[in-house]
C-alpha positions as CSV (number, residue, x, y, z in Angstrom):
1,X,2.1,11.0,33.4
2,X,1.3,11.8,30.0
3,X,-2.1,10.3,28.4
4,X,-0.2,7.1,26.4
5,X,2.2,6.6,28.9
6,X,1.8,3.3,31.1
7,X,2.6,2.0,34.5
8,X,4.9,-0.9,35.2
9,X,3.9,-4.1,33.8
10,X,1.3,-2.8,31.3
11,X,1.0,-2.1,27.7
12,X,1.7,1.8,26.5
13,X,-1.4,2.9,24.7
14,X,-1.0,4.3,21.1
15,X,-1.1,7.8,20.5
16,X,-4.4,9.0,18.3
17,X,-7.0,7.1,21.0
18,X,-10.3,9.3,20.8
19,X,-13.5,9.1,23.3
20,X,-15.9,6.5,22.4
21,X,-14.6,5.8,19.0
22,X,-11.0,4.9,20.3
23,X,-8.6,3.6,17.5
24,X,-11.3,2.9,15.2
25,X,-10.6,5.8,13.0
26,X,-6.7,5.3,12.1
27,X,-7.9,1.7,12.0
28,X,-10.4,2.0,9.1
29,X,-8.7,4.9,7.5
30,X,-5.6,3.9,7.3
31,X,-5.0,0.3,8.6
32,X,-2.2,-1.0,7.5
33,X,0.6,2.5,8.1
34,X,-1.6,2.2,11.9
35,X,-0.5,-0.7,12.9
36,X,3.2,-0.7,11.3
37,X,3.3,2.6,13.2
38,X,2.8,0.7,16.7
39,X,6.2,-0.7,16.6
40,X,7.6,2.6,17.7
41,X,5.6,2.5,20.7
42,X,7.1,-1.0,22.5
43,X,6.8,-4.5,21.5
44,X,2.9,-4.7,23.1
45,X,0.6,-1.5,22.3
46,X,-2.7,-1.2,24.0
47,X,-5.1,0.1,21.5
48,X,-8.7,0.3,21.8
49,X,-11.7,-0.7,19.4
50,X,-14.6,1.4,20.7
51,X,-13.9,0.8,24.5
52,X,-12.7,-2.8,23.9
53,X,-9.2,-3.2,25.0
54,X,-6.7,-4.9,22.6
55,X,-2.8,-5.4,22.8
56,X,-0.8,-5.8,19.6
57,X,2.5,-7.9,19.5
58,X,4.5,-5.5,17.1
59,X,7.9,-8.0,17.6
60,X,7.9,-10.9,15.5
61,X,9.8,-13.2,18.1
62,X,6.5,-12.8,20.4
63,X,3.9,-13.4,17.4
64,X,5.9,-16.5,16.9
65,X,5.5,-17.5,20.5
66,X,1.8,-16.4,20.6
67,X,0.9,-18.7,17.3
68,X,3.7,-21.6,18.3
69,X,4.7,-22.1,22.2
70,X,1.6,-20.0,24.0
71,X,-1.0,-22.2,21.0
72,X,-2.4,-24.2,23.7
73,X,-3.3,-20.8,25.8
74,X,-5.4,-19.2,23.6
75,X,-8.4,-18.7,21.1
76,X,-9.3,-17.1,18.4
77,X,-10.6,-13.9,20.1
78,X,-14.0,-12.3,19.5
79,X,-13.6,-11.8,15.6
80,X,-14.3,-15.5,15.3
81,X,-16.8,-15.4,18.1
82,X,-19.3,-13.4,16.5
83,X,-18.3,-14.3,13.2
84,X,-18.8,-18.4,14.3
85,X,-22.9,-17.9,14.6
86,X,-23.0,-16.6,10.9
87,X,-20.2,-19.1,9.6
88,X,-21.1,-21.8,11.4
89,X,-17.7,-23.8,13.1
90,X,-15.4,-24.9,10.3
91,X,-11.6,-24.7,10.7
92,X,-11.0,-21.0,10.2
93,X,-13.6,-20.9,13.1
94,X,-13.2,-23.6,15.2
95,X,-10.9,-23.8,18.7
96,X,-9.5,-26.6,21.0
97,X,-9.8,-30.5,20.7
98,X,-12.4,-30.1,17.8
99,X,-10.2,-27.9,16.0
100,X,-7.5,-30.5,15.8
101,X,-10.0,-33.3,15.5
102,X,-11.6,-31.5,12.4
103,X,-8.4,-31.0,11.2
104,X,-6.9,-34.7,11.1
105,X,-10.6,-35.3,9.0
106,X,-9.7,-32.2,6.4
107,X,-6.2,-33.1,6.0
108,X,-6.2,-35.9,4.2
109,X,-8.0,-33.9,1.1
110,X,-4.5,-31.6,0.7
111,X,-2.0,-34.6,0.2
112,X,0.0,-35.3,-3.0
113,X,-2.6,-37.2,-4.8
114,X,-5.9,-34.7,-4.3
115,X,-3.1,-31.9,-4.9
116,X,-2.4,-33.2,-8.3
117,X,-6.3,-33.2,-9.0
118,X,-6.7,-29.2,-8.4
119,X,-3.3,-28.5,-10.2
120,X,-5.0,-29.9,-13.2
121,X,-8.1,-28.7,-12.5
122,X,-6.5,-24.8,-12.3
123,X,-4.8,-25.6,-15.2
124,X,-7.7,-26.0,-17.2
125,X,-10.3,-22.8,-15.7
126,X,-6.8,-21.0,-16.1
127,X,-6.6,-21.7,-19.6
128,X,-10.0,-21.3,-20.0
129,X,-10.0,-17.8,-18.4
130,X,-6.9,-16.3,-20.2
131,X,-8.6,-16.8,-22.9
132,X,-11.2,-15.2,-22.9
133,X,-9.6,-11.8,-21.9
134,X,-9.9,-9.2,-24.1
135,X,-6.4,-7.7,-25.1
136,X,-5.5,-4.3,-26.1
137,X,-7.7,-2.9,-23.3
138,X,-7.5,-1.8,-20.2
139,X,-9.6,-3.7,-17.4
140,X,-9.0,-4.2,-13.6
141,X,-7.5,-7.3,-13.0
142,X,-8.9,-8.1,-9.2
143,X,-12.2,-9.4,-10.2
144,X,-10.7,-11.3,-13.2
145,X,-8.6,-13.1,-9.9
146,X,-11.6,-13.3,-7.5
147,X,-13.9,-14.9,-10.6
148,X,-10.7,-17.1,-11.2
149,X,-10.1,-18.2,-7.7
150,X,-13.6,-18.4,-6.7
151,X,-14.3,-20.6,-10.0
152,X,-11.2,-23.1,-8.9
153,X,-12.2,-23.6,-5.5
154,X,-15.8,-24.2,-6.7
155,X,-15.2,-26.9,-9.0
156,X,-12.1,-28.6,-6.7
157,X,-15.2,-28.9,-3.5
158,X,-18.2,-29.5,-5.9
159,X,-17.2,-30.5,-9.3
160,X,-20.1,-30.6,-12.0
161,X,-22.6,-31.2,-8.5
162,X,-24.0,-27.7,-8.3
163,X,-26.6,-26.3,-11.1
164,X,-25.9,-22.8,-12.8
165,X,-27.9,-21.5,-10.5
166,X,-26.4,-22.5,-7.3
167,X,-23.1,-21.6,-8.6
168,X,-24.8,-17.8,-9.5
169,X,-25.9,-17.7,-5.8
170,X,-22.8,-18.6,-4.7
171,X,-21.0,-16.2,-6.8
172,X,-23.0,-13.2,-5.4
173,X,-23.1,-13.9,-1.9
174,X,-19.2,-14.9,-1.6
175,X,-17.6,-11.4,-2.5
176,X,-20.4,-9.6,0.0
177,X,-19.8,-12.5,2.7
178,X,-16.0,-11.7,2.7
179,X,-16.7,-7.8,3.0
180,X,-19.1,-7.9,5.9
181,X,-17.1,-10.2,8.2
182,X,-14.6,-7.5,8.7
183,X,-17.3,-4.5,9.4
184,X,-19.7,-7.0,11.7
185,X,-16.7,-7.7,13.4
186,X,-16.1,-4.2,14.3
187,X,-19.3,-3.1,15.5
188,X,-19.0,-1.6,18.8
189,X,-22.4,-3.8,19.7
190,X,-24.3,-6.9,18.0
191,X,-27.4,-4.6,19.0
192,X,-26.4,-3.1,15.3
193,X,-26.2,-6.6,13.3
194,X,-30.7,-6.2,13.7
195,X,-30.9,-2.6,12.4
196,X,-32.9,-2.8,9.1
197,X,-30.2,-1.1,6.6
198,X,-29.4,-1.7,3.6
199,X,-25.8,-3.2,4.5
200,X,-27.3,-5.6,7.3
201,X,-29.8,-6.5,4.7
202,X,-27.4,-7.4,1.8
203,X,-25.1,-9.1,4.3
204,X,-27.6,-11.5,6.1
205,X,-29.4,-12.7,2.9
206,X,-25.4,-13.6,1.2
207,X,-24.9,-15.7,4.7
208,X,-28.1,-17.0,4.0
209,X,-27.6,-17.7,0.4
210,X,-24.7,-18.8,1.1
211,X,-25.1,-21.8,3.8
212,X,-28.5,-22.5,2.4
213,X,-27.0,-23.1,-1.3
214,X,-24.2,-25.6,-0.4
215,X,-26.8,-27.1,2.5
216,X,-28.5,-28.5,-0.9
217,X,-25.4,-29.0,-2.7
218,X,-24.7,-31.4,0.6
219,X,-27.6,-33.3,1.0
220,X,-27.6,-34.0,-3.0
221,X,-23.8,-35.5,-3.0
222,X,-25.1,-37.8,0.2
223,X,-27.7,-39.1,-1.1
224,X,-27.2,-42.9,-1.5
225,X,-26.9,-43.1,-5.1
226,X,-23.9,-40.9,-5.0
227,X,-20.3,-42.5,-4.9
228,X,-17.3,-40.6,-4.2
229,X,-15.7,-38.8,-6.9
230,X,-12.4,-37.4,-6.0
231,X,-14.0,-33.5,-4.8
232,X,-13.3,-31.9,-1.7
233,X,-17.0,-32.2,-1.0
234,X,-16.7,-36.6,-1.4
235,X,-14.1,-36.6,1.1
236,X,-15.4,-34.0,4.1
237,X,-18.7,-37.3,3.7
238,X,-16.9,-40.1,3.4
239,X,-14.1,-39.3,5.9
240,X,-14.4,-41.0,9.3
241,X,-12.8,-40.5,12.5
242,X,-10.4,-42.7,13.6
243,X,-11.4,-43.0,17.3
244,X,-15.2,-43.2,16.9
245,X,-15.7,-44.6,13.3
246,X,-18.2,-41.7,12.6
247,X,-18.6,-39.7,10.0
248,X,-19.3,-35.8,10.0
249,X,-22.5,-34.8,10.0
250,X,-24.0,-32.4,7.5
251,X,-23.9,-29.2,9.3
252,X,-20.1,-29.6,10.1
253,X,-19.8,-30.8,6.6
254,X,-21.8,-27.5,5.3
255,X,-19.4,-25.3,8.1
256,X,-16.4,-27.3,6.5
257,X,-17.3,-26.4,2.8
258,X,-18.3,-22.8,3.6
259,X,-15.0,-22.3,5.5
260,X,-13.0,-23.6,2.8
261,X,-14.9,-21.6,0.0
262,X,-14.2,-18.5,1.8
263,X,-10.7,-18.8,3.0
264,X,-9.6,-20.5,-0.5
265,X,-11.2,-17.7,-2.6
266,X,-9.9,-14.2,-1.0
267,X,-6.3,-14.9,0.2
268,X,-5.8,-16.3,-3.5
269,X,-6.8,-13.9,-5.3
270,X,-5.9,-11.1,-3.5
271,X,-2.3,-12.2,-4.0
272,X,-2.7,-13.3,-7.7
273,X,-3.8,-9.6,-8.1
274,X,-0.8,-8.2,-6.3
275,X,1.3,-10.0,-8.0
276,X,0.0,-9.0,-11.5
277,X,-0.1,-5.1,-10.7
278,X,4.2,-5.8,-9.2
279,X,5.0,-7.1,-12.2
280,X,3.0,-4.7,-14.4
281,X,5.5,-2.3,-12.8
282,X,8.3,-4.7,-13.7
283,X,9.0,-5.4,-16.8
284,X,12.1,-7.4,-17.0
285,X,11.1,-9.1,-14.3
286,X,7.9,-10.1,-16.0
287,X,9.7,-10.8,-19.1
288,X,12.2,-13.1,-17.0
289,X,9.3,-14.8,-15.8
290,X,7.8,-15.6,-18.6
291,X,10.9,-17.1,-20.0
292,X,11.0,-19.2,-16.9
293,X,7.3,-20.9,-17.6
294,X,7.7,-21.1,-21.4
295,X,11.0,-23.2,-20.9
296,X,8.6,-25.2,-18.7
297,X,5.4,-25.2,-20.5
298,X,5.2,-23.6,-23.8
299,X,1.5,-23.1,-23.7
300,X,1.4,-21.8,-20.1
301,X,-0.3,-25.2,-18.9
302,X,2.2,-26.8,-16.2
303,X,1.7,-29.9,-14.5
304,X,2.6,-30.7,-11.3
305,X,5.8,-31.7,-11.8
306,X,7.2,-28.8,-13.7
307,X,6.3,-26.6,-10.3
308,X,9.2,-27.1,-8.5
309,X,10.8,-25.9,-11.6
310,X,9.0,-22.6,-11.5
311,X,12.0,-21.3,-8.7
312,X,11.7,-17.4,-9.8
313,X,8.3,-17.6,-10.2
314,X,8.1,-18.8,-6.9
315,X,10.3,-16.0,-5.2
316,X,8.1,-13.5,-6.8
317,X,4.8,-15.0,-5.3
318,X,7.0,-15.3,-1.8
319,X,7.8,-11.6,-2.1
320,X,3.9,-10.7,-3.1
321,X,2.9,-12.8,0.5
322,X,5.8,-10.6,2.0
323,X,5.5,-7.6,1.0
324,X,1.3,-7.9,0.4
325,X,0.2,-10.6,3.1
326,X,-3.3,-10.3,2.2
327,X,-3.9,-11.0,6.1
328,X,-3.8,-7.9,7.6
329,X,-5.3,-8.5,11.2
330,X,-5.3,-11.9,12.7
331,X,-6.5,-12.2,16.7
332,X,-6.1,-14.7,19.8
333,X,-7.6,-14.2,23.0
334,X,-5.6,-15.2,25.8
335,X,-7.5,-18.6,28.2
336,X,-4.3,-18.6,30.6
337,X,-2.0,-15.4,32.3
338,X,0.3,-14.9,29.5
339,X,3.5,-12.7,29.7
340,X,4.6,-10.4,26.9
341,X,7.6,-7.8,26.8
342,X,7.1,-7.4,30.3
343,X,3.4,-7.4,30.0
344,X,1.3,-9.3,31.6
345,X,-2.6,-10.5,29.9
346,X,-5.1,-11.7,32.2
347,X,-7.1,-14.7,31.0
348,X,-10.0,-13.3,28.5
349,X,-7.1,-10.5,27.4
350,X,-7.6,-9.8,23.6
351,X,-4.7,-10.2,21.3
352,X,-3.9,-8.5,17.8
353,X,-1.5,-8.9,15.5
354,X,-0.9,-7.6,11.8
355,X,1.1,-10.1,9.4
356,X,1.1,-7.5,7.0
357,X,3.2,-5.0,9.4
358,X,5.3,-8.0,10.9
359,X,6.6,-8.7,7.2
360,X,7.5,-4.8,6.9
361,X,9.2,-4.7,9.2
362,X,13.1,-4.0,9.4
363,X,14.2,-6.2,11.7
364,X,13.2,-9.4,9.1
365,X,13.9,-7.1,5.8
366,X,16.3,-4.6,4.8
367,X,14.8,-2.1,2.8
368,X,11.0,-3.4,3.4
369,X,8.6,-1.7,1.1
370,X,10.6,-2.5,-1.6
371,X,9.5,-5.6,-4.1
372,X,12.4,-7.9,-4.3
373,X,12.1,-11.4,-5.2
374,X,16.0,-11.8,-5.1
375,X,15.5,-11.8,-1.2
376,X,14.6,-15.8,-1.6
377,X,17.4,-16.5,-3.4
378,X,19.1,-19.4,-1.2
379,X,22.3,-18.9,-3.2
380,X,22.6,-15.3,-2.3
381,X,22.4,-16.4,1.6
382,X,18.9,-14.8,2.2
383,X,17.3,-17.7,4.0
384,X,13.4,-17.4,4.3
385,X,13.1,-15.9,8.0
386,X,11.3,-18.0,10.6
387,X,8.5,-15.6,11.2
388,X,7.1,-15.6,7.5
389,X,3.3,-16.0,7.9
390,X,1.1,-16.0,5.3
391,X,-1.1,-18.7,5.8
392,X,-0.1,-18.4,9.7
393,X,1.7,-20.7,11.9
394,X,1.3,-23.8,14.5
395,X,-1.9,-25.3,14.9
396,X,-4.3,-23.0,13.3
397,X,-1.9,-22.6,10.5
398,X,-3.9,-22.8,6.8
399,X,-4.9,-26.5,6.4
400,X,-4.8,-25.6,2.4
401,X,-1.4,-23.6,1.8
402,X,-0.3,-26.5,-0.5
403,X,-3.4,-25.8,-2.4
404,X,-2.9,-22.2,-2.7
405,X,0.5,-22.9,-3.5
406,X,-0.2,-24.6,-6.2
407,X,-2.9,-23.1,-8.0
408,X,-0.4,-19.8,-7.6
409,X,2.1,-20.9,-9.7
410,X,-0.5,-22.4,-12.2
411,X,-2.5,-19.3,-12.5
412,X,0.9,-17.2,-12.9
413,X,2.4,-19.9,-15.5
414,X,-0.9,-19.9,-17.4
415,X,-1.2,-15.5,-17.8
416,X,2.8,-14.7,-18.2
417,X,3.1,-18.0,-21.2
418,X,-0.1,-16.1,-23.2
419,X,0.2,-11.9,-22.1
420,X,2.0,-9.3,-21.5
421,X,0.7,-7.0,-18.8
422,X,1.7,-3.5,-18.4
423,X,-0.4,-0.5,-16.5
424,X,-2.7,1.6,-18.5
425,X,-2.2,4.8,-16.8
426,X,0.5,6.5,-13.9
427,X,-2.0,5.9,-11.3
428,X,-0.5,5.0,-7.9
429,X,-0.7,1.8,-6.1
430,X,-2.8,1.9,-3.2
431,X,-4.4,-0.6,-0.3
432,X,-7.9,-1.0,0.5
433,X,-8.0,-2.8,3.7
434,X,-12.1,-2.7,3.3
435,X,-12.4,-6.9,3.1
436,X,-10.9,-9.2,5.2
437,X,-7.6,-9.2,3.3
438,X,-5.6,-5.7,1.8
439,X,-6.4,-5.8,-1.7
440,X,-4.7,-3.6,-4.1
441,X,-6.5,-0.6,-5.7
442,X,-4.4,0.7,-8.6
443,X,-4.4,1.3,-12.5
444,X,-6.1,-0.5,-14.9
445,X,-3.9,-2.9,-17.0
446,X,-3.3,-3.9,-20.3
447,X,-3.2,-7.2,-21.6
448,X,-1.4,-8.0,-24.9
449,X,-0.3,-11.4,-26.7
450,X,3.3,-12.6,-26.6
């Protein structure tokens, strides 16, 4: 039998497996061709992290069973295990009962009314930002998007609460924060999480920073002088629970905030800056664009209402989250016997899967890696397939895609109305799957007036 072949009823392992290390190598090195590669090998691929077993679902139909049908039978997997005692137990930690109970609080903060109040809000820092870019120049445009994203979600949980120097804290820890979860969570042992290096060192004071900066931030906005004031921040205090009439305490209300500032800065701006280096590389496209938001909004600065308007724009941000899903690893860990392509996982079985890959993948796209926004064209009979996944799916799907939504569209409106953006130099455009989400590492771009 050769050494990736399997017997009957379990997983094939994938080829490249070394001792000790496993498939850590192809998965750091090269993450994202790795695990698009594991579709040749059966639609459930035993790989190994260190000597950790994992099985990847490669077939979309059984990702949508996993995140959908199996929900009940299963949890997030040990990514979110160790990454819950640094993070605390907000919703992008947070399993079971309290989960959904956390869930029905959070909700409530995403409907029409608070959506309208971050559209206008985005609209606004957008402005702002835009313009102050210098034109004529080249300049990288991710951290212009994290600085964006991270200032949006800032002032939609907080408003004017936090002092400059909170907001400095929490603008240095949150980029280090989001680039340590991944590596802590591939550490063969948490023995190496209390080695005194430099990287253990930077990481533990940003979770520090981090929790201890909007711990203050929380216990000023509940002190008793302190109404509510439409912010993300008012309603995770005020909310209560239908059932017992209490409220959230402030540590839940801290994990709450922190998971929210995290998840609502990376994915965002990750795709902004995909979507800005695509459209660098296509012109008319961009040009059409801009035509689009200019018949909208002169000035860039769209309400509300004129998003649903924005209908090309909005195929070209569903393309980015297609063809870029910023999400490149997501993880459940099976609680019941689950049964897979003929595979069967034990209870306590870890499960992997790559949205990133699945969205590659032939059988949901012809012609994959290319960037199309014509594929969500509903008059050219290319329905959005079922097994699109962005901000996930079933009961852990993102409580804030509306939000992201949104502030999408008004960050795009707000750059193609004002600039033209076009690459400075040939450079290719790679991924960098260092962070928790596959950012883009290309040419530098050039921003000029329209």
């Amino acid at each position: 039998m050769r050494e990736d072949a399997a017997p009957p009823g379990s997983a094939p392992r994938a080829p490249g497996h070394l001792p000790l290390l496993g498939h850590l190598l192809p998965l750091l090195t090269r993450p994202v061709p790795f695990l698009q590669s594991l579709a040749d090998h059966g639609p459930v691929v035993r790989i190994h992290l260190w000597r950790r077993p994992v099985h990847v679902l490669t077939d979309p139909g059984l990702v949508h069973r996993l995140l959908v049908q199996d929900a009940a039978r299963t949890e997030k997997g040990f990514v979110f295990d160790q990454a819950r005692g640094l993070l605390g137990n907000g919703l992008f930690i947070s399993e079971g009962a309290f989960h959904l109970r956390q869930r029905r609080l959070v909700q409530p903060a995403f409907h029409r009314d608070g959506i309208r109040r971050y559209a206008a809000l985005a609209a606004r820092l957008a402005a702002a930002a835009v313009s102050r870019w210098e034109t004529g120049r080249p300049a990288p445009i991710e951290p212009r998007m994290h600085g964006l994203a991270r200032d949006i979600v800032v002032e939609a949980l907080f408003a004017t609460r936090l002092t400059p120097a909170q907001k400095a804290r929490i603008d240095r820890a949150v980029p280090v924060v989001l680039t340590g979860f991944v590596q802590r969570a591939l550490y063969p042992s948490p023995l190496l999480e209390k080695l005194p290096v430099p990287a253990n060192r930077h990481f533990d004071a940003a979770v520090r920073d981090l929790r201890t900066t909007v711990d203050e931030i929380v216990d000023q906005a509940a002190a008793p002088q302190q109404g509510p004031d439409g912010t993300l921040l008012s309603l995770l205090l005020t909310t209560r629970d239908e059932e017992t009439g209490l409220a959230m305490p402030p540590a839940q209300v801290r994990d709450e905030a922190v998971s929210l500032l995290l998840a609502g800065t990376e994915t965002t701006a990750t795709t902004l800056a995909w979507l800005f280096h695509e459209l660098a590389r296509h012109q008319d496209l961009q040009d059409e664009l801009s035509e689009e938001v200019r018949a909208v909004a002169p000035d860039g600065a769209v309400s509300p209402d004129d998003l649903p308007l924005l209908e090309r724009t909005g195929h070209a941000i569903s393309e980015t989250l297609r063809l870029h899903t910023p999400n490149w690893i997501l993880m459940r860990r099976a609680t019941e016997p689950l049964r897979y392509g003929g595979v069967v996982l034990p209870p306590g079985a870890e499960i992997l899967f790559s949205p990133t890959a699945l969205h590659r993948s032939p059988l949901l796209h012809p012609d994959p890696s290319r960037f199309d926004p014509d594929r969500w064209r509903q008059s050219a009979g290319h329905a959005p397939p079922r097994l699109f996944i962005p901000f996930g799916a079933g009961r852990h799907k993102c409580v804030g895609e509306s939000f992201a939504w949104t502030e999408m569209l008004v960050v795009t409106a707000a750059v193609l109305a004002r600039l033209r953006l076009s690459p400075a130099t040939a450079t290719p455009l790679r991924e960098s799957a260092t962070a928790a989400t596959v950012r883009p590492r290309g040419p530098l771009l050039v921003a000029e007036p329209r």
